[in-house]
BALOBA-1460 file (C-alpha; in Angstrom, 3 decimals):
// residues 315
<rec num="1" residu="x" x="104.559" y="-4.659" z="90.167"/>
<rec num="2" residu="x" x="102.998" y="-5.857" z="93.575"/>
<rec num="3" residu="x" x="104.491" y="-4.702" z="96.936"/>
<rec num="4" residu="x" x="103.960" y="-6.844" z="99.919"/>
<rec num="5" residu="x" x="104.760" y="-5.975" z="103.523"/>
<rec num="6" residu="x" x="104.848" y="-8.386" z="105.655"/>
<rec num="7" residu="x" x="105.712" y="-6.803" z="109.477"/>
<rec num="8" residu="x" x="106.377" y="-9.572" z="110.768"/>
<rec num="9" residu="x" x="108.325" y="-12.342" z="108.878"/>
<rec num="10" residu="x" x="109.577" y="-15.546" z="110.029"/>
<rec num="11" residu="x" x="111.653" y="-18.466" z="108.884"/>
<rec num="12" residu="x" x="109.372" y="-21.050" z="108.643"/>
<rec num="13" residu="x" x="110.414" y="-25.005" z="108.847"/>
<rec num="14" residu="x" x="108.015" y="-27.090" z="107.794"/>
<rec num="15" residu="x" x="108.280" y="-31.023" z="108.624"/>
<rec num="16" residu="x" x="106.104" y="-33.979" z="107.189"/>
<rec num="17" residu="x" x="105.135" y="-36.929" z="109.810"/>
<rec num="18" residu="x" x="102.921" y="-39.990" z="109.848"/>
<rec num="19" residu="x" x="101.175" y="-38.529" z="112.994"/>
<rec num="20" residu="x" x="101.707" y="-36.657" z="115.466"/>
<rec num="21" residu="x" x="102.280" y="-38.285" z="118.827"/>
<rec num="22" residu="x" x="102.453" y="-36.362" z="121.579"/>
<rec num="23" residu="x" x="105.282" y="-37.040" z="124.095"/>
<rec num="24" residu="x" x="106.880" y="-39.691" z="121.665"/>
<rec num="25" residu="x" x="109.840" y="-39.265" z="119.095"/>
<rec num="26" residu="x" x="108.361" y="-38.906" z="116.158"/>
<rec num="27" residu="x" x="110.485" y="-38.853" z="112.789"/>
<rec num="28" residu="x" x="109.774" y="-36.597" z="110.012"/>
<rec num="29" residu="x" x="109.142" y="-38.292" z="106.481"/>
<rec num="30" residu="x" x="110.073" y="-34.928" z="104.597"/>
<rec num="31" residu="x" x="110.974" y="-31.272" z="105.604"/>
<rec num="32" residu="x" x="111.394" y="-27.825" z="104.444"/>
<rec num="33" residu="x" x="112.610" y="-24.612" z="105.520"/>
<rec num="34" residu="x" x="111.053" y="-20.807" z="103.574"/>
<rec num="35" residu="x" x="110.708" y="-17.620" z="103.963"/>
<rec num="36" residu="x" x="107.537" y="-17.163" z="105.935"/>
<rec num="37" residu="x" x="104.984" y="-14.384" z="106.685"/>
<rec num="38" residu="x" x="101.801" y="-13.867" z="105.157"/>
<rec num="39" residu="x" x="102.665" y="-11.045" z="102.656"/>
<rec num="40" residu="x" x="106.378" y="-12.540" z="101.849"/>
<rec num="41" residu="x" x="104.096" y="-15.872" z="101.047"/>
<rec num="42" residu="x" x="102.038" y="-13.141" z="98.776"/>
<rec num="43" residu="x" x="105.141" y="-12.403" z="96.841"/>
<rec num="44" residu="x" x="106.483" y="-16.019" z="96.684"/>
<rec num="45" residu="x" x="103.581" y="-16.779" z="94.391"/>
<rec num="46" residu="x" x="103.435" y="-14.108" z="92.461"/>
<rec num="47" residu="x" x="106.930" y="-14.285" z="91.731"/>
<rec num="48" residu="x" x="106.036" y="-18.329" z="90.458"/>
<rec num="49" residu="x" x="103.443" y="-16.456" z="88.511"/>
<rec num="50" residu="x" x="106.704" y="-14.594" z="86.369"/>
<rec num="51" residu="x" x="104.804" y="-11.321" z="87.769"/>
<rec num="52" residu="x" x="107.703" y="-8.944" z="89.774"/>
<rec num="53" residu="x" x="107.139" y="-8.198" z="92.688"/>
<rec num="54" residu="x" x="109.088" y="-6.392" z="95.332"/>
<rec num="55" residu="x" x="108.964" y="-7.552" z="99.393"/>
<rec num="56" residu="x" x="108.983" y="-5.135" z="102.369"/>
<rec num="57" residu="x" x="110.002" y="-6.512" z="105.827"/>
<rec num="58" residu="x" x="111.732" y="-6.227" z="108.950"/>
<rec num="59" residu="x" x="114.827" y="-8.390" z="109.058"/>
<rec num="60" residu="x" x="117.718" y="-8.862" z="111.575"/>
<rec num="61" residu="x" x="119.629" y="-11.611" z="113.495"/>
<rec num="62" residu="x" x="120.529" y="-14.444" z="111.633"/>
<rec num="63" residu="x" x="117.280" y="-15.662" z="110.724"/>
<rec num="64" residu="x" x="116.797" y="-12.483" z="109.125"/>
<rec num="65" residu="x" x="119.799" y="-13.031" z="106.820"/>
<rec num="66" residu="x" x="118.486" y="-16.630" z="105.727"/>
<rec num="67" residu="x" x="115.051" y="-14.813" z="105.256"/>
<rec num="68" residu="x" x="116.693" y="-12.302" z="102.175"/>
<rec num="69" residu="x" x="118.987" y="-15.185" z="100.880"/>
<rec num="70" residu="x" x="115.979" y="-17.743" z="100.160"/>
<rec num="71" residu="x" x="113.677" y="-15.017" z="98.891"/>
<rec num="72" residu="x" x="116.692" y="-13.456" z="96.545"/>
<rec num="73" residu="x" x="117.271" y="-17.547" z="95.457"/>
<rec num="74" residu="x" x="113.799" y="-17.176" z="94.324"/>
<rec num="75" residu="x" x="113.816" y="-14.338" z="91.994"/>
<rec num="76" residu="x" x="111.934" y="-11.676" z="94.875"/>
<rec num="77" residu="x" x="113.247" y="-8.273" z="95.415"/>
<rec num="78" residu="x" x="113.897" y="-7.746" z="98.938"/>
<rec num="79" residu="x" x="113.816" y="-3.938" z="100.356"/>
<rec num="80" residu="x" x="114.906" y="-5.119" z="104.360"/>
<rec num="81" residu="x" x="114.375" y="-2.874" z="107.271"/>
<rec num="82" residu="x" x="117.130" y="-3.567" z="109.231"/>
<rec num="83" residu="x" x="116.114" y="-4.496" z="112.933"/>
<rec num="84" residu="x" x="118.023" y="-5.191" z="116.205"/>
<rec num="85" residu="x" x="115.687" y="-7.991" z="117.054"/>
<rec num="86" residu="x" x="116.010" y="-11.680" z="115.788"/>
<rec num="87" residu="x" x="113.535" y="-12.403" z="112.900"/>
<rec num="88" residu="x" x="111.265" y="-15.043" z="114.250"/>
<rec num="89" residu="x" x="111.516" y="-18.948" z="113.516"/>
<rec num="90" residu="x" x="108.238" y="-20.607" z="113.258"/>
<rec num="91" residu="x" x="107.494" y="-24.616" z="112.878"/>
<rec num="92" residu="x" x="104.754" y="-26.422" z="111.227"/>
<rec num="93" residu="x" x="104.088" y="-30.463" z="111.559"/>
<rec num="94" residu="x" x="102.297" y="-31.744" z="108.799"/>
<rec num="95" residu="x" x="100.578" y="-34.809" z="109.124"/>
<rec num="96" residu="x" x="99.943" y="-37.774" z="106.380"/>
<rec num="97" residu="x" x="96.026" y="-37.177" z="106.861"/>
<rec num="98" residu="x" x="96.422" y="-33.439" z="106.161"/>
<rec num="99" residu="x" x="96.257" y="-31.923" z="109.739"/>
<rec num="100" residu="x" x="98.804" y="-29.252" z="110.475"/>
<rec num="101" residu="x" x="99.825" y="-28.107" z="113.748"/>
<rec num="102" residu="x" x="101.780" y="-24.585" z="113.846"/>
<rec num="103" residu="x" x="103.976" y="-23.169" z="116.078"/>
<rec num="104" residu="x" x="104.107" y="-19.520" z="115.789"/>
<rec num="105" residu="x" x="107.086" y="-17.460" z="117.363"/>
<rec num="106" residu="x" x="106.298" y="-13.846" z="118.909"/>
<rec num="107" residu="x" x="108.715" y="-12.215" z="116.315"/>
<rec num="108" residu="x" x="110.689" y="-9.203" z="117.839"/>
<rec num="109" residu="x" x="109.726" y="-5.940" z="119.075"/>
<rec num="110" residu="x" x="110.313" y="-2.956" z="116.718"/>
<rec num="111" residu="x" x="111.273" y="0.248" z="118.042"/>
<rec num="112" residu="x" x="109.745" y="3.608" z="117.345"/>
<rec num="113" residu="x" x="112.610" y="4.823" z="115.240"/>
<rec num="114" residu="x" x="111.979" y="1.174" z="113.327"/>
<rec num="115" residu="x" x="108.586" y="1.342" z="112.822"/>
<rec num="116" residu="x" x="108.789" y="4.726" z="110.807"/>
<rec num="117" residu="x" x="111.460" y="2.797" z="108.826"/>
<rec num="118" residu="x" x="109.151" y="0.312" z="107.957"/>
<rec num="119" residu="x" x="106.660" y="2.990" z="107.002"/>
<rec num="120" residu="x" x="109.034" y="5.353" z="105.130"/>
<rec num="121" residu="x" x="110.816" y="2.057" z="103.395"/>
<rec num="122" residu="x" x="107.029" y="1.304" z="101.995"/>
<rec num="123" residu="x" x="106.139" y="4.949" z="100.842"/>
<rec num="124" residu="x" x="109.989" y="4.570" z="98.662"/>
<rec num="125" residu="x" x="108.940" y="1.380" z="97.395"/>
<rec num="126" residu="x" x="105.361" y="1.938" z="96.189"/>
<rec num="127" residu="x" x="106.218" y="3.906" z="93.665"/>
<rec num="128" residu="x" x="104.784" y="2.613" z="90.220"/>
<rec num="129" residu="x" x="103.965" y="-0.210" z="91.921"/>
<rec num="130" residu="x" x="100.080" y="-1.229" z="91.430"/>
<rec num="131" residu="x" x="99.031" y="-2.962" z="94.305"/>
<rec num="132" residu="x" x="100.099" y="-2.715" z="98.238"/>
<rec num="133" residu="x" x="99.300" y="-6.133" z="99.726"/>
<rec num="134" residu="x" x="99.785" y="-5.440" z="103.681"/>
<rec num="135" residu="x" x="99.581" y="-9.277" z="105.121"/>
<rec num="136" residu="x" x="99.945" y="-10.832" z="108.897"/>
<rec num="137" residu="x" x="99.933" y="-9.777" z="112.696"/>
<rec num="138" residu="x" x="101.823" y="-6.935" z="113.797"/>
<rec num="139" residu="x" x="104.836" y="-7.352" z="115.839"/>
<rec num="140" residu="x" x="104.968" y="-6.414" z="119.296"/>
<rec num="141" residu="x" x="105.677" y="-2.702" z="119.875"/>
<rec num="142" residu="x" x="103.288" y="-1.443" z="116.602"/>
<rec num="143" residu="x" x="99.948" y="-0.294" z="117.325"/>
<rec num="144" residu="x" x="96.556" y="-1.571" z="116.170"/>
<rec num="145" residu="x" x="96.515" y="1.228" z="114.497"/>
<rec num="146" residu="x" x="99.256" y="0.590" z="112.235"/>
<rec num="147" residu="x" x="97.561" y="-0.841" z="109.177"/>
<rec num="148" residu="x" x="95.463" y="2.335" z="108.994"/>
<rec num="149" residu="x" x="97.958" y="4.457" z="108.491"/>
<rec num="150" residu="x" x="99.791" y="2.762" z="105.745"/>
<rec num="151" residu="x" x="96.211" y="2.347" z="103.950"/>
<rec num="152" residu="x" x="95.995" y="6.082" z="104.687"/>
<rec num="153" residu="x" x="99.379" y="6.821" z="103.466"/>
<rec num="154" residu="x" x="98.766" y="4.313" z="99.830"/>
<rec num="155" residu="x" x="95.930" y="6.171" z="98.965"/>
<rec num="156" residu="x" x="97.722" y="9.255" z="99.365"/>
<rec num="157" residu="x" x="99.776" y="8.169" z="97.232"/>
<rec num="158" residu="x" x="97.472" y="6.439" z="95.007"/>
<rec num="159" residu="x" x="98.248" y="3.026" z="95.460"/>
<rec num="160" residu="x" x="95.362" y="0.213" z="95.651"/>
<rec num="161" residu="x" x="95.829" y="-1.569" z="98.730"/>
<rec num="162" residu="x" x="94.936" y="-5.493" z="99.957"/>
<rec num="163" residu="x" x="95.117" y="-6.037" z="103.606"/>
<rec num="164" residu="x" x="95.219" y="-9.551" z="104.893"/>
<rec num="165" residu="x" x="95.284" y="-9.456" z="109.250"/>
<rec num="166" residu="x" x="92.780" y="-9.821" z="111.902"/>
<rec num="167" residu="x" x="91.301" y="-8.633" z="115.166"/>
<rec num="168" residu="x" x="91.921" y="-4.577" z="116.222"/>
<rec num="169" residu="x" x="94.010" y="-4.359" z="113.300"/>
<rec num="170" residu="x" x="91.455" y="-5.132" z="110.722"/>
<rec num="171" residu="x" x="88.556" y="-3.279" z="112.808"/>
<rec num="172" residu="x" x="90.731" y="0.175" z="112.534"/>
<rec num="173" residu="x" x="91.853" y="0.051" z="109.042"/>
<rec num="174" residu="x" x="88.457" y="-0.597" z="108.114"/>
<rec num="175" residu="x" x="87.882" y="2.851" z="108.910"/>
<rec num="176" residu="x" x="90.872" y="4.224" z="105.910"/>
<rec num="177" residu="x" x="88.917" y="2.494" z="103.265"/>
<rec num="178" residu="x" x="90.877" y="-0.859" z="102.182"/>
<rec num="179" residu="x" x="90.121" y="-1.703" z="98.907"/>
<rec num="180" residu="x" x="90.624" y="-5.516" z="99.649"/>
<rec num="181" residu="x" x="90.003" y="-7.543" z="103.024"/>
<rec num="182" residu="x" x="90.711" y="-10.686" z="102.482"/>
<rec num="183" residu="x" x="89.953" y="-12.534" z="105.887"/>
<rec num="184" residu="x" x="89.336" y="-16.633" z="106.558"/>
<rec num="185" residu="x" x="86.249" y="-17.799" z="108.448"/>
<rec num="186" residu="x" x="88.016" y="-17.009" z="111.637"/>
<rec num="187" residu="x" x="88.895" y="-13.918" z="111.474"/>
<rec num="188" residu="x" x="85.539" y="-12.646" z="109.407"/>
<rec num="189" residu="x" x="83.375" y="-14.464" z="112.185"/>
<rec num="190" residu="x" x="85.816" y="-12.584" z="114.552"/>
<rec num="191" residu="x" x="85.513" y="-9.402" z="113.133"/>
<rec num="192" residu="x" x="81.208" y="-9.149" z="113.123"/>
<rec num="193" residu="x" x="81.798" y="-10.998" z="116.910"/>
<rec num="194" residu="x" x="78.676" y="-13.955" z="115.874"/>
<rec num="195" residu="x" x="79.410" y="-17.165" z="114.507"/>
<rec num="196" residu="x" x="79.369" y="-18.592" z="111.066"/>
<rec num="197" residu="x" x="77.345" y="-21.536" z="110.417"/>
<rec num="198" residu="x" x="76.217" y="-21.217" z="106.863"/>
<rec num="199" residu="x" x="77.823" y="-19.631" z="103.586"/>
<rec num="200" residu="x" x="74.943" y="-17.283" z="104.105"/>
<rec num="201" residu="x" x="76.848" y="-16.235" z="107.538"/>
<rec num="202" residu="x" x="80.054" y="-15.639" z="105.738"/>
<rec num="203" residu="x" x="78.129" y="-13.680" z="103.264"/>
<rec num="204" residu="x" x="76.281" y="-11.656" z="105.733"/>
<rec num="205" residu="x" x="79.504" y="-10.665" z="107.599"/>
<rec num="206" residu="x" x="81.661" y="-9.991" z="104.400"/>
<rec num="207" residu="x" x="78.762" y="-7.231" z="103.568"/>
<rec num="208" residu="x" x="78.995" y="-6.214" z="106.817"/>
<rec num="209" residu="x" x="82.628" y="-5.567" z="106.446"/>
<rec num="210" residu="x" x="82.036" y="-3.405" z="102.751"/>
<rec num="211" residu="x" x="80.025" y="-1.371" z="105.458"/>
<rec num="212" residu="x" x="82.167" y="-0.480" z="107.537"/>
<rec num="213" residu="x" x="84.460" y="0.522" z="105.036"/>
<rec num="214" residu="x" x="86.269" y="-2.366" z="103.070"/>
<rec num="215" residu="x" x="85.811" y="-2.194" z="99.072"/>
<rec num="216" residu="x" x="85.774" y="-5.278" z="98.474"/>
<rec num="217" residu="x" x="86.060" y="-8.694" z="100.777"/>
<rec num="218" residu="x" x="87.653" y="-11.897" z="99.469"/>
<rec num="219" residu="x" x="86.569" y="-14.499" z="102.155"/>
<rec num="220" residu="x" x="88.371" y="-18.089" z="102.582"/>
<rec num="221" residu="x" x="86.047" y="-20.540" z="103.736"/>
<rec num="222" residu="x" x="88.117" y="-23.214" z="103.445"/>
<rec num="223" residu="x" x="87.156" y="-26.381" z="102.114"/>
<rec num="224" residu="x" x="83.580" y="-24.612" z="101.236"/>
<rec num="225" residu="x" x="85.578" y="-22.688" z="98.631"/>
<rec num="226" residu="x" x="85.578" y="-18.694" z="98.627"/>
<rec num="227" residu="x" x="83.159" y="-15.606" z="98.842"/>
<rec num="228" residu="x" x="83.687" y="-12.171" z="96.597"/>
<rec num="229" residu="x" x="81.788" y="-9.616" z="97.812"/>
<rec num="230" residu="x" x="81.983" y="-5.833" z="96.250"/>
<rec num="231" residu="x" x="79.701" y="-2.831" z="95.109"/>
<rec num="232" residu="x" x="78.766" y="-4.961" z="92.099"/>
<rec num="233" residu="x" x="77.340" y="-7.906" z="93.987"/>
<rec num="234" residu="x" x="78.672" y="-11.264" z="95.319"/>
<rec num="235" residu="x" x="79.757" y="-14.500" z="93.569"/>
<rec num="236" residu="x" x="80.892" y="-17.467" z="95.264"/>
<rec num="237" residu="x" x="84.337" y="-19.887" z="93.884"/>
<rec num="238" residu="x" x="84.801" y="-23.134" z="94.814"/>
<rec num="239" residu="x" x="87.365" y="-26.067" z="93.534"/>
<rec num="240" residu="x" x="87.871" y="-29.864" z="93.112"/>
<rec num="241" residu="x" x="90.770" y="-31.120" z="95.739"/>
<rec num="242" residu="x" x="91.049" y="-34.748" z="95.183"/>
<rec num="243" residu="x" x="93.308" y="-35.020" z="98.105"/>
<rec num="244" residu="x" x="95.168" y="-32.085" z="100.620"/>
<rec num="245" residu="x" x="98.895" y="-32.324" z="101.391"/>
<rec num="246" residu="x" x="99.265" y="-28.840" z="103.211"/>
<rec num="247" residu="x" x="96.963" y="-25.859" z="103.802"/>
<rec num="248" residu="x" x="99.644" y="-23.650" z="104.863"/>
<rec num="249" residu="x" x="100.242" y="-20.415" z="102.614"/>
<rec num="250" residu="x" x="96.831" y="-21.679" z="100.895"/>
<rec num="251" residu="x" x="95.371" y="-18.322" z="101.659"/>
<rec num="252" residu="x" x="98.392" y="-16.407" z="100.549"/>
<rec num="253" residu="x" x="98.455" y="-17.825" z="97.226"/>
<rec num="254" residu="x" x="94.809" y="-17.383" z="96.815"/>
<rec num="255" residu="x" x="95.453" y="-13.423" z="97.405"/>
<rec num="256" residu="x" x="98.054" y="-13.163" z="95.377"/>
<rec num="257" residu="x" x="96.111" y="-14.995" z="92.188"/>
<rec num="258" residu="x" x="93.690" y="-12.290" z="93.110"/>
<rec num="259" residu="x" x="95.698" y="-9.597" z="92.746"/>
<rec num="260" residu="x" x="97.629" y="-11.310" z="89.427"/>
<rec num="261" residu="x" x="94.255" y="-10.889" z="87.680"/>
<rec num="262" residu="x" x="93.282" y="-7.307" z="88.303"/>
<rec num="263" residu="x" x="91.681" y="-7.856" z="92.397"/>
<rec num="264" residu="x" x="88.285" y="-7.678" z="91.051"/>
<rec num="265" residu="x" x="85.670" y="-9.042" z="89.137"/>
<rec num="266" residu="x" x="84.392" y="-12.582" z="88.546"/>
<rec num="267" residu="x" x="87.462" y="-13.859" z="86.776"/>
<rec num="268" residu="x" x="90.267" y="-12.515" z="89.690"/>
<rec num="269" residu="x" x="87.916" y="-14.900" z="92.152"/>
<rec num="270" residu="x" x="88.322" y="-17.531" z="89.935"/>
<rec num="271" residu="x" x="91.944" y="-17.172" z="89.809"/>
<rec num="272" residu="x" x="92.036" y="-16.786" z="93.501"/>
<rec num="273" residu="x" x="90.397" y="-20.269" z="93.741"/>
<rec num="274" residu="x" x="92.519" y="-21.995" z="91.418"/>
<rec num="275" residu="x" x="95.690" y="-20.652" z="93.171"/>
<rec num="276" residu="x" x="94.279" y="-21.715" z="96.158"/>
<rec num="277" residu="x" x="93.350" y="-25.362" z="95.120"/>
<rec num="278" residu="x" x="96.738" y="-25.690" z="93.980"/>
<rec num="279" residu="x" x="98.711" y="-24.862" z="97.158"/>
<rec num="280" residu="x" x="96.778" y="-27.247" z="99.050"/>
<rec num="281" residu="x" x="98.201" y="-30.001" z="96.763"/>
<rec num="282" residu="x" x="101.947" y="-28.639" z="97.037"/>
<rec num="283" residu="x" x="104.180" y="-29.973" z="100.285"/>
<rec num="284" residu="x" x="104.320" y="-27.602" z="103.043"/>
<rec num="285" residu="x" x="104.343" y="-23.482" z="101.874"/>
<rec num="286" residu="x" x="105.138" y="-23.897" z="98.356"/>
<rec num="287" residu="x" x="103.459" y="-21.935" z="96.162"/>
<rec num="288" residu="x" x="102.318" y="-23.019" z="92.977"/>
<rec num="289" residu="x" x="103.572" y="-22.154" z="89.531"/>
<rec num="290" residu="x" x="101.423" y="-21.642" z="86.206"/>
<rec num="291" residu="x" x="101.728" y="-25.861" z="85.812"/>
<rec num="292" residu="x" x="100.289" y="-26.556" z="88.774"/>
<rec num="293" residu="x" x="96.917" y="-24.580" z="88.201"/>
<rec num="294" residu="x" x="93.918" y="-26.505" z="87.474"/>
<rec num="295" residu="x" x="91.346" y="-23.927" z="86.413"/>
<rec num="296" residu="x" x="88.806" y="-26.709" z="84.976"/>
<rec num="297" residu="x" x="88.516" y="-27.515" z="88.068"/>
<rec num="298" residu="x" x="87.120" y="-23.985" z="89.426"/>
<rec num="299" residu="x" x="83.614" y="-23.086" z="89.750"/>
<rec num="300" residu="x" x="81.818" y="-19.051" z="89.807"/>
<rec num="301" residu="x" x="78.738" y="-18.512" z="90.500"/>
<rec num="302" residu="x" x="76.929" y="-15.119" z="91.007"/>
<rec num="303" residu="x" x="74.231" y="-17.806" z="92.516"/>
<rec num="304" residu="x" x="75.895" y="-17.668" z="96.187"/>
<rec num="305" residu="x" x="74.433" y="-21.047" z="98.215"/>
<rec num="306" residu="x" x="73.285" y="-19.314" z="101.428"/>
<rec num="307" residu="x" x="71.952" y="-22.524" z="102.833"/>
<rec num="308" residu="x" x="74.941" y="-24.519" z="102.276"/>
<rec num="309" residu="x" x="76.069" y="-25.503" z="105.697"/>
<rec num="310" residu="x" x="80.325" y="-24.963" z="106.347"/>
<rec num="311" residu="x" x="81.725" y="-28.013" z="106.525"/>
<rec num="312" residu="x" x="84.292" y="-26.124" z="108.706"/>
<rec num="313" residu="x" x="81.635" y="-23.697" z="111.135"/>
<rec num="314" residu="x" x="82.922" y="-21.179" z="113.134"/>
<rec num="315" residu="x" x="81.324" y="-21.140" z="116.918"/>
């Protein structure tokens, strides 16, 4: 089993357009509406693996309510924390020629007595379960801090843990040990404060990472493909995408193939790339199911290309 938390879930409505126009009406060729939040994403693919997994999150309001029902419609055990704040609603405008434009809601604010919730809700549902993937921003009123007590708390426990956020949150749970980062090109140019021109960069700043304390750092470059870096060395994934409908959730699905095969090793990366490659060909946040995997398609190499420019730098 695979526990997710996701702190701060939203209900996410997707809608597909020709382009986006600002100021004019523009009229959606296709929508959607899912449970959102990087670690409820996580679980959302796992579960269209056939692998169980179990989701922790703050719900309330009646957002929150639609949240549990769509996740329970798709086979995902929900453990709520009830909150008195709304769950957030977030939008996403997908256009024809791929480009996505996000709007992101703040999410509520969680009270003291709520955030231990969250925390004690997590510590009853680990149990047996073997892997904690802890995914997304924190919502307002939790610390930075946060994230490094749960990874504190899992290996108490003795739970492997994957942590997917960014910024202070990432910087002080380095410091507990994670055995999985998985950060984008943002957030890993972000987190070594230089940019990333090169998949040599990204490579240079995922070790960087492993020494301040991650085990292991699963890096999404994007179209470049994706960087494994660990104490047995680094191999680089990449995969054919003939043409990209929607990005969102891609990096979600690429943890959780991770995590399906083992969350190390060669042959998780190349699972994490094929779950990846899929999503991107899948309207809005769907997540792809076994069918929809293309792993001839997926390329390892322990031969990383450092001089291969990004087609997507960071400055």
């Amino acid at each position: 089993m695979i526990l997710t938390v996701t702190p701060n879930p939203s209900l996410d409505r997707t809608y597909e357009v020709p382009a986006l126009q600002r100021g004019e009406v523009v009229r959606a060729t296709g929508e959607r509406m899912d449970p959102g939040g990087k670690g409820v994403n996580v679980s959302r693919a796992i579960a269209a693996a056939g692998r169980r997994t179990v989701a922790v999150l703050p719900l309330g309001g009646a957002p929150g309510a639609l949240v549990a029902e769509l996740l329970d419609a798709q086979g995902i055990e929900v453990a709520p924390v009830p909150v008195a704040g709304a769950t957030r609603s977030n939008i996403a405008l997908a256009e024809a020629d791929g480009v996505l434009t996000k709007i992101n809601a703040p999410g509520p604010e969680l009270s003291a007595d709520e955030q231990e919730l969250l925390l004690d809700t997590v510590r009853r549902q680990s149990r047996g379960a073997d892997w904690i993937a802890c995914c997304g921003s924190l919502p307002r009123g939790l610390a930075p801090s946060w994230y490094a007590d749960l990874v504190a708390r899992a290996h108490t426990a003795g739970v492997r843990i994957a942590l997917d956020t960014s910024g202070p949150a990432l910087l002080a749970a380095l410091r507990e040990g994670p055995d999985v980062v998985k950060p984008n090109a943002e957030e890993l140019a972000e987190a070594v404060g230089r940019p990333l021109a090169t998949v040599g960069d990204a490579l240079k700043a995922a070790e960087e990472l492993r020494g301040l304390g991650a085990g292991a750092v699963l890096a999404s470059l994007g179209a470049d493909g994706q960087l494994l870096v660990d104490g047995a060395g680094a191999w680089f994934g990449s995969a054919r995408v003939d043409a990209v409908r929607s990005n969102v959730g891609a990096g979600d699905s690429s943890l959780a193939g991770f995590l399906i095969a083992g969350g190390s090793g060669r042959e998780a990366l190349a699972s994490a790339v094929a779950h990846g490659a899929a999503a991107v060909r899948l309207p809005g946040s769907v997540m792809p199911a076994p069918r929809d995997l293309d792993p001839a398609a997926v390329t390892v190499t322990a031969e990383v290309p450092v001089d291969r420019p990004l087609k997507e730098p960071v400055p």
